[in-house]
C-alpha positions as CSV (number, residue, x, y, z in Angstrom):
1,X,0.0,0.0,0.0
2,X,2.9,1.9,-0.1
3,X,1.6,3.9,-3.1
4,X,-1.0,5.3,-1.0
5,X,0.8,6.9,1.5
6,X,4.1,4.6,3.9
7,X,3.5,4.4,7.3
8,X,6.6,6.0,8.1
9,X,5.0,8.9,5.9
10,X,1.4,9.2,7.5
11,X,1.8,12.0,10.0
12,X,3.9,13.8,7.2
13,X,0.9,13.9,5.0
14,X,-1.0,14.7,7.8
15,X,0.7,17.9,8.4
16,X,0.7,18.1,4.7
17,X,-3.3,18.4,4.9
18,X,-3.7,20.3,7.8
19,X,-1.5,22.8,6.2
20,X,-3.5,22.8,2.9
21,X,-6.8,23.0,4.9
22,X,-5.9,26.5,6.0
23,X,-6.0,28.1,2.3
24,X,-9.4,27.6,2.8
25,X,-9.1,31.0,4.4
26,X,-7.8,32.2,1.1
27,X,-10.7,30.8,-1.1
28,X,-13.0,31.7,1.3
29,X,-12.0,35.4,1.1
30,X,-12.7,35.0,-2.9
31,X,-15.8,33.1,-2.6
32,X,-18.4,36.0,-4.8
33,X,-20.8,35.7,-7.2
34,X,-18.8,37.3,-9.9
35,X,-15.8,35.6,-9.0
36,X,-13.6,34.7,-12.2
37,X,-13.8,31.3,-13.7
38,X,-10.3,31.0,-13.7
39,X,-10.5,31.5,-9.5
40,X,-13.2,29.1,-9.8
41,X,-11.1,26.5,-11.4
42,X,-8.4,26.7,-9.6
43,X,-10.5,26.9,-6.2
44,X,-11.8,23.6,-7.4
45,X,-8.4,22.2,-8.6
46,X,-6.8,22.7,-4.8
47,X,-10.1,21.5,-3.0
48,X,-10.0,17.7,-5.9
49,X,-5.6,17.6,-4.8
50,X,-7.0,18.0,-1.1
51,X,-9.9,15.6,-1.1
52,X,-7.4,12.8,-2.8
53,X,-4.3,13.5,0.3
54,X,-7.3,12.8,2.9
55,X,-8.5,10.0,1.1
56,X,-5.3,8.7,1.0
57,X,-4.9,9.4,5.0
58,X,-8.2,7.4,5.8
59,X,-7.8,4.4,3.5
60,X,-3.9,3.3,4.3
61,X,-5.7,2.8,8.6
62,X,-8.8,1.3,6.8
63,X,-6.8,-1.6,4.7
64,X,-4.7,-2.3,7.1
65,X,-7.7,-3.1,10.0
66,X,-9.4,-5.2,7.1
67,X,-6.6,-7.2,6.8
68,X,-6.1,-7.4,10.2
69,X,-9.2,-6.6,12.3
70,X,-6.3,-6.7,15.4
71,X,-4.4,-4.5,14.4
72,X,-2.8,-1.6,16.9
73,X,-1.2,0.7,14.7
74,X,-4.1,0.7,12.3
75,X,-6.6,1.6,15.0
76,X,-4.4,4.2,15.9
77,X,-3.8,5.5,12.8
78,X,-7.6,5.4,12.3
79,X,-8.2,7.7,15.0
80,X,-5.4,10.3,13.5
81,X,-7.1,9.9,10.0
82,X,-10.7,10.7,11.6
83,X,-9.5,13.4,13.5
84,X,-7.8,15.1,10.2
85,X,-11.2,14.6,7.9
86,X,-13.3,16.4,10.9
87,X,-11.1,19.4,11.2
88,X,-11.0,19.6,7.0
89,X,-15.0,19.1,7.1
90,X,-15.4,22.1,9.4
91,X,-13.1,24.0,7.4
92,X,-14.2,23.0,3.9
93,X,-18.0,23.4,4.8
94,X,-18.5,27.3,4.1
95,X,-17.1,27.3,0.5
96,X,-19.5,23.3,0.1
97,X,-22.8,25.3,1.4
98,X,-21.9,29.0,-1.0
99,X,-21.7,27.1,-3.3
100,X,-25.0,25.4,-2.5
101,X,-26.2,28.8,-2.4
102,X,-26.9,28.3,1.1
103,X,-26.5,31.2,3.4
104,X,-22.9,31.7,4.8
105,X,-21.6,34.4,7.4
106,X,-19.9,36.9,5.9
107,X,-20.6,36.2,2.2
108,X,-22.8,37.2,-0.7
109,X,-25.1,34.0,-1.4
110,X,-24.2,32.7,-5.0
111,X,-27.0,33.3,-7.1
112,X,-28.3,30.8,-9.7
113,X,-27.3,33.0,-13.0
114,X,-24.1,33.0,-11.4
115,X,-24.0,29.3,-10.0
116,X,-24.4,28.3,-14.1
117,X,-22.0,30.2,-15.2
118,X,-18.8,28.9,-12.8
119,X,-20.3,25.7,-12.9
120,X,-20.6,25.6,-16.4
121,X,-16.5,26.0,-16.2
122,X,-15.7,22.8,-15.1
123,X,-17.6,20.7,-17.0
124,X,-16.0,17.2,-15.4
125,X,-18.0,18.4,-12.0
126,X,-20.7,20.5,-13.4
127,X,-23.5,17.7,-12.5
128,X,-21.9,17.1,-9.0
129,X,-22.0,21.3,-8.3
130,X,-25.8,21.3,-9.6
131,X,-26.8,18.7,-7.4
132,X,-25.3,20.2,-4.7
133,X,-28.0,22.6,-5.1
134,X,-30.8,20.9,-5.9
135,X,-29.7,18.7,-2.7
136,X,-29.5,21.6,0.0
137,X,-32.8,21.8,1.1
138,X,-31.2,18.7,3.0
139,X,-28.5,20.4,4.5
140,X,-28.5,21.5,8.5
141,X,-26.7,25.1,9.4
142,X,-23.2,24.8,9.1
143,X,-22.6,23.8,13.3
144,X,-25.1,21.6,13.5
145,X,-23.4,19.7,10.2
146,X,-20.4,19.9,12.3
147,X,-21.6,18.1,14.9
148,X,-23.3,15.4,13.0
149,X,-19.9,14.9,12.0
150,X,-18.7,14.5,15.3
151,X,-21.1,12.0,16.7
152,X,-21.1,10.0,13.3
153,X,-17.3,9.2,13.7
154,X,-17.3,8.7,17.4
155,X,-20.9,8.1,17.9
156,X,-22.5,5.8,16.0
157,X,-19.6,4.3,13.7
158,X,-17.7,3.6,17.1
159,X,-20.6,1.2,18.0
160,X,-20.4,-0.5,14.2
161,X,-16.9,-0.9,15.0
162,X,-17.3,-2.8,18.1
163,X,-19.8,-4.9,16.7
164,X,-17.3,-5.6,13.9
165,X,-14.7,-6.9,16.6
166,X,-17.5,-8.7,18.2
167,X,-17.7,-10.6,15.3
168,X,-13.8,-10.6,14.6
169,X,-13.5,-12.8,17.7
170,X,-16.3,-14.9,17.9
171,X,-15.3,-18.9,17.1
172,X,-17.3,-21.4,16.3
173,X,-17.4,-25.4,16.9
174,X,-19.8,-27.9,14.6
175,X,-18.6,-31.5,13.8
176,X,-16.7,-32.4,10.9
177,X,-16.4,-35.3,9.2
178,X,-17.9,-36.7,12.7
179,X,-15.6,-35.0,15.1
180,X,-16.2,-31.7,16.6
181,X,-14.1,-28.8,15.3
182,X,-12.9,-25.5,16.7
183,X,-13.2,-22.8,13.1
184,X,-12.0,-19.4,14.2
185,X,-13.6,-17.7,11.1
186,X,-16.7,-16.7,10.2
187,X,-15.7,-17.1,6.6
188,X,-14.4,-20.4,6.5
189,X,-17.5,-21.6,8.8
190,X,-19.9,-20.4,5.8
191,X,-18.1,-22.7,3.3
192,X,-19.7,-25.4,5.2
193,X,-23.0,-23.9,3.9
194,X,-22.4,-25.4,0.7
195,X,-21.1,-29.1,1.4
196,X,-22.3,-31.9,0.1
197,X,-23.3,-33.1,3.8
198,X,-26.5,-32.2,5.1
199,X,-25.1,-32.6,8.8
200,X,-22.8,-30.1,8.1
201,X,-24.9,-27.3,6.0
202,X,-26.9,-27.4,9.0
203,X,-24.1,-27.8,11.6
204,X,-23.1,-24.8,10.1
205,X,-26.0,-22.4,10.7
206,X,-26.5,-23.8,13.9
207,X,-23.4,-22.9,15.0
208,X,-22.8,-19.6,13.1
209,X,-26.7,-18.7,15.0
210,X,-25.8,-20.2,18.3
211,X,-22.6,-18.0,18.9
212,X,-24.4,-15.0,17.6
213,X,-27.0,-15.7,20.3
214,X,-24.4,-15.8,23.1
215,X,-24.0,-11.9,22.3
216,X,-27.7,-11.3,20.7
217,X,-28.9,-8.7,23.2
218,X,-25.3,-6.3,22.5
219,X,-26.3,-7.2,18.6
220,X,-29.9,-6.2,19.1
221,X,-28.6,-3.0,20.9
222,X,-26.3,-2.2,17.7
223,X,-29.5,-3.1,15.7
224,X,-31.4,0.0,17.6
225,X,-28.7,2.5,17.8
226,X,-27.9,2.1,13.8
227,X,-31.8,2.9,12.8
228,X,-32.9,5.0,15.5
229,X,-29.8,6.9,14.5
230,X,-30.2,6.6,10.8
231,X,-34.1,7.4,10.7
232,X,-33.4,11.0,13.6
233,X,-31.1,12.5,11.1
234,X,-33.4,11.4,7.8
235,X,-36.1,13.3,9.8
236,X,-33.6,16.2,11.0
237,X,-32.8,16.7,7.5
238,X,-36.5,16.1,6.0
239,X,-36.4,13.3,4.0
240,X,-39.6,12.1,2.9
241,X,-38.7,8.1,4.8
242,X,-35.2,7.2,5.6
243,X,-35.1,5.1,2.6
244,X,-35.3,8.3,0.6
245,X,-32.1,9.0,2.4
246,X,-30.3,6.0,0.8
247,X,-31.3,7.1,-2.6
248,X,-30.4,10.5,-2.6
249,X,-27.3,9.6,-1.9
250,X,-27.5,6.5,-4.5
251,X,-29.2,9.7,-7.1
252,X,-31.6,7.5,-7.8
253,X,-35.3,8.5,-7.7
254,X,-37.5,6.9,-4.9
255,X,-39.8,5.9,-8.1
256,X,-36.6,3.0,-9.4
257,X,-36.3,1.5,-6.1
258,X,-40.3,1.3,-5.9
259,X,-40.7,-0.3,-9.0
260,X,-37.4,-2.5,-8.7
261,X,-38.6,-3.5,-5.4
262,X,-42.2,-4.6,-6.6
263,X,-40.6,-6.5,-10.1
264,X,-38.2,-8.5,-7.5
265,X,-41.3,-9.2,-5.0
266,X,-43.5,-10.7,-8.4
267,X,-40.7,-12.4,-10.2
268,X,-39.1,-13.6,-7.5
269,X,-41.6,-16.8,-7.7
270,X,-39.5,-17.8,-10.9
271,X,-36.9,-19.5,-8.0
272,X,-39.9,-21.4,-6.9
273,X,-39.0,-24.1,-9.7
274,X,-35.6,-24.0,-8.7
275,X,-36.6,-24.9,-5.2
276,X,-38.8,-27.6,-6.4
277,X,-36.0,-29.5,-8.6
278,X,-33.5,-28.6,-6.3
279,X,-35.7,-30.3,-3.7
280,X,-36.3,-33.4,-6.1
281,X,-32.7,-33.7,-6.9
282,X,-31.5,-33.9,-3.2
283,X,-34.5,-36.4,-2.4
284,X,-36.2,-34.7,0.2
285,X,-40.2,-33.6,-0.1
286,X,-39.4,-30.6,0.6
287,X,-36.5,-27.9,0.7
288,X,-35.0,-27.2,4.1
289,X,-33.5,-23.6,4.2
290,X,-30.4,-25.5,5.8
291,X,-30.4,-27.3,1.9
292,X,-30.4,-23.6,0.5
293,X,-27.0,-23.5,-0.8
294,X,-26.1,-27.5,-1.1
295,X,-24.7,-28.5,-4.4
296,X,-26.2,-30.6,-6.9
297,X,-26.1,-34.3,-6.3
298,X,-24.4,-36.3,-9.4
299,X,-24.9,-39.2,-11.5
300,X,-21.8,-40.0,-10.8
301,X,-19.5,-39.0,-7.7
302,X,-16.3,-36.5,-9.0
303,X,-14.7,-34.8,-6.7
304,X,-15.2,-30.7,-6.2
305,X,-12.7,-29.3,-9.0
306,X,-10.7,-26.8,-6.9
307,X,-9.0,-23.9,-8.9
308,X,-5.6,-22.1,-7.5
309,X,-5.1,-18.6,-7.6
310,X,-3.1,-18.7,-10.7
311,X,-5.5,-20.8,-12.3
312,X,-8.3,-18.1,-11.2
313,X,-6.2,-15.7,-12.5
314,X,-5.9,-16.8,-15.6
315,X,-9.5,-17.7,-16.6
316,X,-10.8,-14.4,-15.6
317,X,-8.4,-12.2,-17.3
318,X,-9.4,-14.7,-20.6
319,X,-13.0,-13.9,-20.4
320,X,-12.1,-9.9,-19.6
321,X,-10.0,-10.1,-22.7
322,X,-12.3,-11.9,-24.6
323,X,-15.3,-9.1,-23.8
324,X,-13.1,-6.1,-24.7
325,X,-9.2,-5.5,-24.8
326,X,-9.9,-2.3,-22.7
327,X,-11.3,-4.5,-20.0
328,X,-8.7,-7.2,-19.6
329,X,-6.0,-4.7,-19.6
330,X,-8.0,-2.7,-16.5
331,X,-8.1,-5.8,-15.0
332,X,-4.3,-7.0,-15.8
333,X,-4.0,-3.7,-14.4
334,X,-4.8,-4.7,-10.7
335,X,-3.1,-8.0,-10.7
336,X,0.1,-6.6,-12.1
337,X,-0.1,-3.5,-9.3
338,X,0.0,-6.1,-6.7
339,X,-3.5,-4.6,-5.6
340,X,-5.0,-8.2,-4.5
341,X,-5.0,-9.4,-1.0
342,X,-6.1,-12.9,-2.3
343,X,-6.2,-15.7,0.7
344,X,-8.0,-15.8,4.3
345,X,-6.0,-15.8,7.5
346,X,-6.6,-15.1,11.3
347,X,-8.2,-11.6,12.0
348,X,-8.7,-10.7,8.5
349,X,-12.2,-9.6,7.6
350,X,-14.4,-12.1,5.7
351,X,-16.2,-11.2,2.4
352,X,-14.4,-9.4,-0.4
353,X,-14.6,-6.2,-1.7
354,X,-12.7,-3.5,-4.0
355,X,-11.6,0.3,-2.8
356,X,-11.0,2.8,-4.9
357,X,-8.5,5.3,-3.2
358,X,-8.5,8.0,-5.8
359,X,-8.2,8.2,-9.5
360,X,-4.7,8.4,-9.7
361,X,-4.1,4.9,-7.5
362,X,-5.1,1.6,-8.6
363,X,-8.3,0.1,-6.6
364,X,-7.3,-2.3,-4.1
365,X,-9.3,-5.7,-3.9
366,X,-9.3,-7.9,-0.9
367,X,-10.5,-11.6,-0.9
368,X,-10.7,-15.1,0.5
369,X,-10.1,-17.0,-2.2
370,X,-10.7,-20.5,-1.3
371,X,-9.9,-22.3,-4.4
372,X,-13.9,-23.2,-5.4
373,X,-15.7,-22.0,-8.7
374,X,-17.6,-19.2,-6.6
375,X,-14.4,-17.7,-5.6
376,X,-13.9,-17.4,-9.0
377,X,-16.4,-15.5,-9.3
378,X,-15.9,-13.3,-6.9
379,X,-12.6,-12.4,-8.4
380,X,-14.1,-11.1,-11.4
381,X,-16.7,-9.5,-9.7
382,X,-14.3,-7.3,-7.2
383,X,-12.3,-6.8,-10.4
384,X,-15.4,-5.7,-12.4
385,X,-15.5,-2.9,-9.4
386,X,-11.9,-1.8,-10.0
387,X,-12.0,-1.9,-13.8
388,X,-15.1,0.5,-13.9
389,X,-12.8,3.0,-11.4
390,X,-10.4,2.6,-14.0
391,X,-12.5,3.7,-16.8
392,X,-13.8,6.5,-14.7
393,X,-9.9,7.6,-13.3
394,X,-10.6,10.6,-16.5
395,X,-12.6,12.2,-14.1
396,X,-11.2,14.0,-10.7
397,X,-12.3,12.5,-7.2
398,X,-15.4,14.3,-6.3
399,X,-16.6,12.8,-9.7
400,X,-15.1,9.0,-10.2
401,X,-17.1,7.0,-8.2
402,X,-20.8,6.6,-9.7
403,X,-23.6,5.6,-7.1
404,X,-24.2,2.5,-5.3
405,X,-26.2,1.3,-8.2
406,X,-24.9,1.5,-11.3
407,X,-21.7,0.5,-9.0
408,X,-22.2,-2.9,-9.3
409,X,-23.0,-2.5,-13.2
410,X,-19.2,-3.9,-13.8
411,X,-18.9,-6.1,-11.2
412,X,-21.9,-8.1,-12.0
413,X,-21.9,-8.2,-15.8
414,X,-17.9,-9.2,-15.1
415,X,-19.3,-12.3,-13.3
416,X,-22.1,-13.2,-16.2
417,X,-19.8,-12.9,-19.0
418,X,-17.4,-15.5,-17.0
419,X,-20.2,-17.7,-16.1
420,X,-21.5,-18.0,-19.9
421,X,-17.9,-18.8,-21.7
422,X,-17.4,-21.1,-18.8
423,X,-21.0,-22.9,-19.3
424,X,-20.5,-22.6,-23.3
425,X,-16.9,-24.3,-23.0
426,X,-18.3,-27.1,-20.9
427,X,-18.8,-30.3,-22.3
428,X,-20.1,-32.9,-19.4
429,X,-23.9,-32.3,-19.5
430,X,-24.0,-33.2,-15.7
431,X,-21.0,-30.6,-15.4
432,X,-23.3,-27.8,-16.6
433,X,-26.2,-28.3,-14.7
434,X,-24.0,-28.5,-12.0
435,X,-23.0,-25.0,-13.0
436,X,-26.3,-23.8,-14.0
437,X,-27.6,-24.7,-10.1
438,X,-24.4,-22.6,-8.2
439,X,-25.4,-19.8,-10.5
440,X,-29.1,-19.7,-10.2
441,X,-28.2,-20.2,-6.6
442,X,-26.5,-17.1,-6.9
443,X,-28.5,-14.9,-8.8
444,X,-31.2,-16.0,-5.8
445,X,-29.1,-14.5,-3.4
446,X,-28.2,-11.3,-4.7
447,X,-32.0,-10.4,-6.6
448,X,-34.3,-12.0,-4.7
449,X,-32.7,-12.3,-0.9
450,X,-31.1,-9.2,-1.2
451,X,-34.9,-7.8,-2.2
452,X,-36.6,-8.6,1.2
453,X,-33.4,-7.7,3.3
454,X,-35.2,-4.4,2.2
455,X,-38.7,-5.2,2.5
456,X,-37.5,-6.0,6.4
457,X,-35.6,-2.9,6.9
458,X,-38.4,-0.9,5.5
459,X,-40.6,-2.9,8.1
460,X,-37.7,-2.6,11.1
461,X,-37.6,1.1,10.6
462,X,-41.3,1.7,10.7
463,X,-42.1,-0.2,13.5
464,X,-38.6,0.9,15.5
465,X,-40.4,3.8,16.5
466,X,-42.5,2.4,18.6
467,X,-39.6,0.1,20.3
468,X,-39.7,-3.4,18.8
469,X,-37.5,-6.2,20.9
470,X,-35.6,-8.8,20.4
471,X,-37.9,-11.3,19.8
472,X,-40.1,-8.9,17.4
473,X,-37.5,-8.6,15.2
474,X,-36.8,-12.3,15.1
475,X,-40.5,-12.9,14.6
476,X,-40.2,-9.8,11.3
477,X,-37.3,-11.4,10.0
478,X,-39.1,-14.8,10.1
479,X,-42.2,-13.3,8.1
480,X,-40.0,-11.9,5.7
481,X,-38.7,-15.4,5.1
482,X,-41.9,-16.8,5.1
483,X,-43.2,-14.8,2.8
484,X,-40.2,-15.1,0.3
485,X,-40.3,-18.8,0.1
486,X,-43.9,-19.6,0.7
487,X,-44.5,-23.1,1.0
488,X,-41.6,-24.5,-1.2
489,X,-39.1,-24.1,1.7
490,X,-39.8,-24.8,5.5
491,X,-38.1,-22.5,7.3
492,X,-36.3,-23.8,10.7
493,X,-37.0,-21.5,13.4
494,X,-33.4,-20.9,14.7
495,X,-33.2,-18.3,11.1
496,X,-35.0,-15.7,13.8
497,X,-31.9,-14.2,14.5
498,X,-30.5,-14.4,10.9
499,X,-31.1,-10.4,10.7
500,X,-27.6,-10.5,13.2
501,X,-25.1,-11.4,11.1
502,X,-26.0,-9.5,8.2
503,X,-23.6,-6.2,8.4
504,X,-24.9,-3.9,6.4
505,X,-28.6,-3.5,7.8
506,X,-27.0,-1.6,10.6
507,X,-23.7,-0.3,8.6
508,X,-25.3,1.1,5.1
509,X,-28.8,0.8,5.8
510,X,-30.8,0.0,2.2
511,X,-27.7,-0.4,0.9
512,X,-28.4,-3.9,0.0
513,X,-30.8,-2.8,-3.4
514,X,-27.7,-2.1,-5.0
515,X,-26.9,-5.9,-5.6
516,X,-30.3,-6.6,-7.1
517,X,-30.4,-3.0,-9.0
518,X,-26.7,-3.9,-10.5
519,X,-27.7,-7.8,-10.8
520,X,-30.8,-7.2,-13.1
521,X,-29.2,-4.1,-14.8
522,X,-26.5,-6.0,-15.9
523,X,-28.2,-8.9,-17.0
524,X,-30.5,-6.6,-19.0
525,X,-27.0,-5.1,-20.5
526,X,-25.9,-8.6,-21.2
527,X,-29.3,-9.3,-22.7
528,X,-28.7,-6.7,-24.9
529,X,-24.8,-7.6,-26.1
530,X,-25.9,-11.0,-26.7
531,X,-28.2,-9.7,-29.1
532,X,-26.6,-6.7,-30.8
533,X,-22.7,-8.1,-30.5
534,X,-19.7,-6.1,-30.0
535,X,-21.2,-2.6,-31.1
536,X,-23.4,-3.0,-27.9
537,X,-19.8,-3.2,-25.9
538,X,-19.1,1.0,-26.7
539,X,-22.3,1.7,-24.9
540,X,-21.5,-0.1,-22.0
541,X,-18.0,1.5,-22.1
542,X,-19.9,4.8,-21.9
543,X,-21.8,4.2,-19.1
544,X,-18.4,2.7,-16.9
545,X,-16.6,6.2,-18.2
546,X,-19.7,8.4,-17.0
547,X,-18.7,7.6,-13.4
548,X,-20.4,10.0,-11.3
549,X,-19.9,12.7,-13.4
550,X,-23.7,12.5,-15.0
551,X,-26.9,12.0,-13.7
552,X,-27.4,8.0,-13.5
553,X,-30.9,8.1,-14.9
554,X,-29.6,10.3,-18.1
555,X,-26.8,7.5,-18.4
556,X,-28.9,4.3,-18.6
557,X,-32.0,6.1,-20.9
558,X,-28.9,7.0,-23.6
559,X,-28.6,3.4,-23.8
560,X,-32.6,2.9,-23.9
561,X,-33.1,2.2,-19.9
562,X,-36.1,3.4,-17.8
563,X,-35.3,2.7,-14.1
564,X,-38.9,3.9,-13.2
565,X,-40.3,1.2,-15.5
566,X,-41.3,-2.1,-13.5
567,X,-41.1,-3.6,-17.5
568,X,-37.5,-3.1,-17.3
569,X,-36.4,-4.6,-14.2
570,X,-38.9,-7.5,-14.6
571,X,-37.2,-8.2,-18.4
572,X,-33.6,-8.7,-16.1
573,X,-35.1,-12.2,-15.1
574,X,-35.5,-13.4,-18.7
575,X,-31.8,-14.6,-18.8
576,X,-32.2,-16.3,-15.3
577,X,-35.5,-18.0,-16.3
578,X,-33.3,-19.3,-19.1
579,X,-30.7,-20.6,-16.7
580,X,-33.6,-22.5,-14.9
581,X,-35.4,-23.8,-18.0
582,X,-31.8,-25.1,-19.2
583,X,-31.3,-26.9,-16.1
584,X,-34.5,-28.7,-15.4
C-alpha cells in the first residue's frame, strides 16, 4: 500500500493536509458571485488535490484493520485519520454550502445565474456542483453539520466498530467429518453452507446462530442504535422516509427503487422451480433452508474441482479479454499492481470487496479465495468494481465513483460474462447443470434475498419507532422469510436471528438494493450484447466512463433504460428464467 501513503510517511501527509486546509481561508476570502472562472477552477483544482491527500490518509488505517481486524497501529492511525477529515470538514464546509447557495456568514449567497455560469466552467463536475443545489434543502446550518460529524465518527460508527470486533473474535465449533471442530472464522465456517453433507450445512448455521445468540442482546442494541440513529437525522434533514435518504445519496429516484422492489417481489416466484427441482434432486419432499446452498447431487461421484489462484487468474483475465481489450488490460492492471490481498487468514475480515482510493491509484481488492468455482467468481466481480474506477480515473475525485447502483454494473456483468464462456466451454452435460444450479443459486441470493433484506428494513424502521425487541424482530425477520419462500421451503426457526449477522442492515442501511439493481441491470445489458454483439460493448464503455460525473438516470436512458419502469427490471429475469429452463 505503499503507493497510497508509507507508514513512516502518515503524519507527514497529515501535516501536509492540515497545512493545505488552512487556504481555505484564502478561497474563502474570494468566494463571490462574480468571482472569475479562472479563480473558480483553480479553487476547485486545490479542493479535488485536497480531497485525494485525505483520502489517501483514511484508507492506508482502513486496509490495514481489514486485513487485520487486530491490528494496533491501524486503530491508531484510524483515530489520527478521523480526527484530520473532521477538522478539514469544518473547514471546507463554508465554501460546500456557498456554493450550494446556502446562506454563509460573511458572504454574498451565490445566485443561480451566477452558479451556471462557474459551474458551467468545469464541465467534469458540473452535474456534481448542480446537485449540490438541488440537494440543499437537505442540509443542516453549518454547526449543527459539524456536529453530525462528530457524533457520526465517534458516535454511532464507534458502535459499528465494536460490533465488527465482536464478530472478529467470535469462534465457532460444529462436527466435521464426525468430530467436533474448533473454526475461528466466520468465513471459513460459511463454506460449510455449501457441502455436500447435510449434517454439516446445517451444523453450520446452527453454529454460526448459536454463537451469535451468546452476544444477541449487544447485537440487538447495535441493531437500535444504527436505525434509530439513521431514521433522527433522515427526519432532521426532511427526507420524505429514511429510505429516501439511501437514494439521494444512490441519485436514484424513490420511483426506481419502488418499481425495482415490486418487479423482484413478483418475479421472484421464478426460484420457486428451482426450489422444487433442487428439492427433487437432493430427495427430500421438501426444501430445508439449511439445503439452500447445497450443491447438486451427481450421477456420478467426482470430486469438487478446486481452482488455485493462478489458475483463477488466468480464466478471468481470458473472459475480460475476450469481452473487450480495454477491459482485460483494467483488470491485468490490478493483478500486475499487486493490488490483490487474495487468501484468508486469522483476523482478517471475511467477504471481499474492491476500494477505490482515488483516481490516480489503482483500486485495491481484498479476498478469501478458497480455491472453489464461486471464488472465481468473486474475483471477477471485485475486479469488475476496479476496472469501472479505471475507466472512470478521466474524471477527478469528487466525480469518479458513480452511485451505489450503477456501481455494481461492472462487477456483476464481469461475473455473467465468465459464467456463460465457462458454461459454453463445458462439455459434461452433468457438469453444466451442475453450474447452471451454483449460478441460479446465486443470482437467488443477490436479486431475490437481497430484495426482502429491504422489505425488512423498511418494516424494522417503521415499527422501531415504537420500540420493537428482540424477539419482534426475530419474529419480522421470520415473516419476511416466510413470505419469500412460501410453501416450497420450510423454514427452521433458529433463522430468527438471521437479521444479526447480516452487516450492512446496521452499517449502510438500504444499501443492499444495490446488488439486485446492478444484478438485473446487468443482465439486462448482457441481454442486450448477446443480441446486438460487440457494437453493444461502446455503450456499455460509456456508461463505466460516465462515473459519477452524470446523472445516472440520463446514463442508462442513452442506452434505452427506464429505471422507473417495472417492465424493465422485470425483463432482467428473462436470462435467469433461461438458466432455470436449461437446467431442469
Amino acid at each position: 500500500m505503499n503507493d497510497i501513503v508509507e507508514v513512516k510517511d502518515f503524519k507527514k501527509l497529515k501535516k501536509e493536509i492540515r497545512t493545505k486546509i488552512k487556504k481555505t481561508g484564502y478561497w474563502s476570502k474570494k468566494l463571490k458571485p462574480e468571482m472569475s472562472k479562472k479563480d473558480f477552477n483553480l479553487m476547485m483544482d486545490w479542493w479535488q488535490g485536497l480531497e485525494e491527500k485525505v483520502s489517501r490518509l483514511a484508507y492506508l488505517p482502513h486496509l490495514m484493520e481489514e486485513a487485520n481486524q487486530k491490528n494496533r497501529l491501524a486503530k491508531n492511525l484510524k483515530i489520527e485519520a478521523n480526527d484530520t477529515m473532521l477538522q478539514y470538514s469544518k473547514e471546507i464546509r463554508p465554501i460546500a454550502f456557498w456554493l450550494k447557495g446556502l446562506a454563509v456568514a460573511g458572504l454574498k449567497k451565490l445566485d443561480d445565474k451566477n452558479a451556471k455560469r462557474l459551474f458551467e466552467a468545469t464541465t467534469d463536475l458540473k452535474w456534481i456542483l448542480e446537485q449540490g443545489r438541488r440537494l440543499a434543502k437537505y442540509s443542516l446550518e453549518i454547526r449543527e453539520e459539524e456536529i453530525v460529524d462528530n457524533k457520526d465518527v465517534y458516535g454511532i460508527e464507534t458502535v459499528l466498530n465494536l460490533r465488527e470486533m465482536m464478530e472478529t473474535e467470535m469462534e465457532y465449533e460444529m462436527k466435521v467429518e464426525g468430530k467436533t471442530r474448533k473454526i475461528k472464522t466466520q468465513g471459513e465456517l460459511m463454506k460449510y453452507v455449501h457441502s455436500e453433507k447435510k449434517t454439516e450445512r446445517e451444523g453450520a448455521y446452527r453454529s454460526l446462530f448459536a454463537e451469535h445468540k451468546k452476544h444477541i442482546d449487544k447485537l440487538h442494541a447495535v441493531l437500535v442504535s444504527a436505525v434509530k440513529n439513521w431514521d433522527y437525522e433522515a427526519k432532521l434533514r426532511g427526507f420524505k422516509s429514511p429510505i429516501s435518504r439511501r437514494n439521494v445519496a444512490n441519485q436514484v429516484p424513490d420511483e426506481a427503487i419502488e418499481a425495482l422492489l415490486k418487479a423482484c417481489t413478483r418475479k421472484g416466484e421464478i426460484f420457486g422451480k428451482f426450489w422444487e427441482y433442487k428439492a427433487k434432486n437432493l430427495g427430500v419432499n421438501k426444501l430445508s433452508r439449511f439445503d439452500l446452498y447445497a450443491p447438486m447431487k451427481k450421477k456420478v461421484e467426482e470430486k469438487q474441482k478446486k481452482y488455485d489462484f493462478e489458475e483463477t487468474k488466468r480464466m478471468v483475465l481470458e473472459t475480460m479479454y475476450g469481452f473487450t481489450e480495454r477491459f482485460g488490460q483494467a483488470g491485468e492492471k490490478i493483478i500486475t499492481d499487486g493490488h490483490i490481498d487474495s487468501h484468508p487468514r486469522i483476523n482478517k475480515r471475511s467477504g471481499a470487496f474492491c476500494a477505490t482510493v482515488g483516481p490516480k491509484i489503482t483500486p485495491y481488492v481484498l479476498l478469501n479465495h478458497d480455491k472453489t468455482l464461486r471464488s472465481v467468481y468473486t474475483l471477477a466481480h471485485e475486479l469488475g468494481h476496479g476496472i469501472h474506477s479505471l475507466y472512470a480515473n478521466c474524471h477527478g475525485i469528487m466525480a469518479q465513483q458513480s452511485g451505489l447502483p450503477l456501481a455494481e454494473t461492472a462487477s456483476t456483468l464481469a461475473e455473467t460474462v465468465l459464467f456463460e464462456k465457462l458454461l459454453e466451454k463445458e462439455n459434461n452435460k452433468e457438469a453444466k447443470k451442475s453450474m447452471l444450479w451454483e449460478k441460479i443459486s446465486d443470482s437467488y441470493a443477490t436479486i431475490l434475498r437481497q430484495n426482502y433484506f429491504i422489505k425488512f428494513e423498511l418494516e424494522l424502521h417503521e415499527k422501531m419507532k415504537n420500540g420493537l425487541g428482540i424477539k419482534e424482530t426475530g419474529e419480522l425477520w421470520l415473516r419476511g422469510l416466510k413470505e419469500q419462500f412460501g410453501k416450497r421451503v420450510e423454514v427452521d426457526g433458529v433463522f430468527a436471528n438471521e437479521w444479526s449477522y447480516i452487516p450492512h442492515i446496521v452499517a449502510s442501511p438500504f444499501y443492499c438494493y444495490a446488488y439486485s439493481f446492478g444484478e438485473l441491470l446487468s443482465l439486462s445489458l448482457y441481454k442486450r450484447y448477446k443480441k446486438e454483439g460487440k457494437s453493444f460493448v461502446a455503450k456499455i464503455e460509456k456508461i463505466l466512463e460516465a462515473g459519477g460525473s452524470e446523472d445516472p438516470e440520463k446514463v442508462l436512458k442513452r442506452v434505452g433504460i427506464e429505471m422507473k419502469d417495472e417492465s424493465f427490471w422485470e425483463g432482467g429475469f428473462e436470462i435467469v428464467e433461461g438458466w432455470i429452463d436449461e437446467l431442469i
